[in-house]
N, C-alpha and C positions, 0 to 999 in steps of 0.2 A: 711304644713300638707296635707294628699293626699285627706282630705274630701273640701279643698280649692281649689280644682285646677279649678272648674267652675270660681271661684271670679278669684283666679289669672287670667284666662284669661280676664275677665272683667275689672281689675283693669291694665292689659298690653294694652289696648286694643288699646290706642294713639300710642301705639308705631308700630300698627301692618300699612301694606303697605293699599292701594284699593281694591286687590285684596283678602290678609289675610285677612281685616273684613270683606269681604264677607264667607270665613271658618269663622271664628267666630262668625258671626253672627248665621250662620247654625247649627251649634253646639251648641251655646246656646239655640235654639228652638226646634231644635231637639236631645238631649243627648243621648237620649237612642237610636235609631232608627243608629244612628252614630258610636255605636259599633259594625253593622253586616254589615257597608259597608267597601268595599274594597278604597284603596287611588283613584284609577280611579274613581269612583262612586260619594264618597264625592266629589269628581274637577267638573265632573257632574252636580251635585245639586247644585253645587255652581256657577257652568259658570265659572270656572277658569280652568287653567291646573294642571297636575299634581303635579309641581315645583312648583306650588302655596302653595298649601297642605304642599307639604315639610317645602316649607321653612316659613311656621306658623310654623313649629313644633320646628324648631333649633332658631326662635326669642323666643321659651320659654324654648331655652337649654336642647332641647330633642335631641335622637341618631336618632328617629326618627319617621314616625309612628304606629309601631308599639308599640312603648313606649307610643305615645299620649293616644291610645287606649287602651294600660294598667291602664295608668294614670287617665283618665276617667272612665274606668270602676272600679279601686281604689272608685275613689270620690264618684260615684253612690250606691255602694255598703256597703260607709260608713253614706251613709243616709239612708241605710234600716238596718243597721244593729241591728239599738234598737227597733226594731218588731221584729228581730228574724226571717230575710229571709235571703236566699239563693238562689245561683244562682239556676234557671230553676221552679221558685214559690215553692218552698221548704221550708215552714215553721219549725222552730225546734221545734215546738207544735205540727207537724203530728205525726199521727200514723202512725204504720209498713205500715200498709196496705194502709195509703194515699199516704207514699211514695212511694212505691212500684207500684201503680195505675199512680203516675205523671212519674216516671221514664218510663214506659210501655208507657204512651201517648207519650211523648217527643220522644220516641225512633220508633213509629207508627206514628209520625207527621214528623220524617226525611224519612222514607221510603216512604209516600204517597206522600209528596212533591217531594221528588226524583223523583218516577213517574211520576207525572204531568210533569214535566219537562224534560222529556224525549224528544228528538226529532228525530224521525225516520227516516229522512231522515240522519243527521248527524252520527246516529249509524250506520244505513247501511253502510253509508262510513266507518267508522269505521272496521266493522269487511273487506271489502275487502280490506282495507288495509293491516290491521293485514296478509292476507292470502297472497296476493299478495308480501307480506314483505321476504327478503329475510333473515334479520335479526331483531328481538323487542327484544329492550331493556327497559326496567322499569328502573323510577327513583325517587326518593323522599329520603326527609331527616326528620327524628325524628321522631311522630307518622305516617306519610304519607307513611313512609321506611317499615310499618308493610304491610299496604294497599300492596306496591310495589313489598313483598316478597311475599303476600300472592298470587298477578294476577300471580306472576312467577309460584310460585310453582302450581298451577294451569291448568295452560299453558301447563306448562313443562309435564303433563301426555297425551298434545294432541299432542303437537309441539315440535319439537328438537331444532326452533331455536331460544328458548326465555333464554334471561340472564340479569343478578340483578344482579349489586353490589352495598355495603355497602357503604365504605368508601367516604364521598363529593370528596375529591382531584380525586380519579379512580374513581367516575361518569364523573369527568370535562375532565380526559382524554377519556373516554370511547366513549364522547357526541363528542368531538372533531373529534375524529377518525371514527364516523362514514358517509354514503355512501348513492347516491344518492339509492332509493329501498328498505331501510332500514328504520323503526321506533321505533320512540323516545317515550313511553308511561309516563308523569311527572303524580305523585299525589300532589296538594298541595292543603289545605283546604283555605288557605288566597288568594293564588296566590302571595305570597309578600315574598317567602323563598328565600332569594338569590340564596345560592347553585342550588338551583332546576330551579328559573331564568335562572342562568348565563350555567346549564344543556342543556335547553332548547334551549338559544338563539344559544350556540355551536354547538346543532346537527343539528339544522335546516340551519345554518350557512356552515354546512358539507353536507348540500343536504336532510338529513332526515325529513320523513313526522313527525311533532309532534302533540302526541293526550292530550289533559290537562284534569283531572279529578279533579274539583273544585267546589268552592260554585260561584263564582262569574264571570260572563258573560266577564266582562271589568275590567283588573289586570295588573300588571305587567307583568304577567305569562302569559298570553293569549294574551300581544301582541305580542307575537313569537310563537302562539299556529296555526296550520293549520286546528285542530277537536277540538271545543271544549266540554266536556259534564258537564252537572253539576251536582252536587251532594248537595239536601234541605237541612241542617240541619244548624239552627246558634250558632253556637260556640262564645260564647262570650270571650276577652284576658285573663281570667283567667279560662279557661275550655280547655287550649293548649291539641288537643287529643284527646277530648270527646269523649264517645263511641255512640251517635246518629253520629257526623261525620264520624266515621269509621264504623258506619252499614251503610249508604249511598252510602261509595265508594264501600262497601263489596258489596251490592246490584247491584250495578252498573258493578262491576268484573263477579259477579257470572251469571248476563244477559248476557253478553259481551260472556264469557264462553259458557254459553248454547245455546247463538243463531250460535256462531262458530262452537259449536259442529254440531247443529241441520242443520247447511248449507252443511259443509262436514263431512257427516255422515261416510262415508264409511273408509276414511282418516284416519279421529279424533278417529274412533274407532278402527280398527288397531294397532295404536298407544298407545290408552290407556290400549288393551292390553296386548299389550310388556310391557307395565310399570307395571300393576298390577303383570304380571309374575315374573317380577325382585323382588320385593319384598314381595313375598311368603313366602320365609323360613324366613323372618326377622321378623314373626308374629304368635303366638301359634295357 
């Protein structure tokens, strides 16, 4: 049952290696704290590596962990569930207006952390990349692919030479075929999307500068990352999307955005121009 998966692992626990009960151990003291780190993170806390984490996960016949993390957060959730809570303290006993209130904090608790977390030296690099870039390309898969379309189209009313595609396979070749001068912009809120990974490791592999937009410092994602920024908000495995994480990254585009503009003013404006004029008549 998924409200057992703590005991299960307690009840496996002989079977696990020196290094997996030291993951296990971690996770049973700390469960909940466990669901908002990354697999680098928890190896971290733990003093193991990566491959440690993993392979706790497939000794308890997991795909992997992102599944652990579902499965846990399953279990957690099946112990608050006869109080009548909900992911982000969400009582089914609130009122309109309490929820309403908790959504607005949560959603004001991702944007001020994002802030804090800012680091000015690494954006600056940032946008002279971006400028100095001969070509940016965005990338992400699932809710991250909205973030990705969103910096494009963005972009695209300052810069000619920004491009987004959908499909994972034409990111993979996209990332591959790109050139030393060229940047590779990934969104992933885990850092742990394959596609977006395996995006990554290609274009940097290809010479390209990669910038990661994530929650988490140290990920899969970010060890092939050249800039990384981070974006506050925790999304717990059953909140795939959440829209505090996608005001984060939106936050994070939208500064990216204004301080480009605000650097080359004369350029960026120009530009947006010509675009506004294009689509003139396509509006009453």
């Amino acid at each position: 049952m998924k409200g057992d998966f703590l005991t299960r692992i307690r009840l496996e626990y002989n079977q696990f290696t020196k290094a997996e009960k030291k993951v296990a151990d971690y996770i049973l003291q700390n469960s909940r704290e466990v669901l908002f780190m990354s697999i680098t993170g928890l190896a971290e806390a733990c003093e193991v590596g990566d491959t440690s984490v993993f392979r706790f996960c497939k000794t308890l016949n997991l795909k992997g962990y992102q599944e652990f993390k579902m499965m846990l957060s399953l279990s957690l959730h099946d112990e608050t569930t006869g109080q009548g809570r909900l992911e982000g303290d969400i009582s089914l006993k609130d009122s309109f207006a309490e929820v309403s209130r908790k959504v607005l904090n949560t959603n004001m608790s991702a944007l001020e952390e994002t802030y804090f977390l800012l680091d000015e030296e690494q954006f600056s690099k940032t946008i002279d990349c971006l400028h100095d870039a001969k070509r940016i390309c965005f990338f992400g898969v699932g809710a991250s692919m909205i973030s990705a379309l969103k910096a494009a189209n963005k972009f695209m009313r300052i810069e000619p030479k920004v491009f987004c595609i959908q499909d994972a396979h034409m990111q993979a070749m996209a990332a591959s075929m790109m050139e030393k001068g060229e940047v590779a912009v990934l969104f992933s809120y885990s850092g742990a999307t394959k596609d977006t990974i395996h995006a990554a490791e290609l274009a940097r592999k290809a010479g390209a500068v990669t910038i990661c937009i994530t929650r988490f410092l140290k990920s899969p994602l970010t060890s092939f990352s050249d800039i990384t920024l981070l974006c506050g908000a925790n999304e717990g495995p059953l909140q795939g999307g959440s829209t505090s994480s996608e005001i984060s990254q939106l936050f994070l585009i939208d500064l990216m955005y204004t301080e480009y503009y605000r650097r080359y003013f004369e350029q960026c404006n120009r530009n947006n121009e010509k675009v506004s004029a294009s689509v003139l008549d396509k509006m009453y």
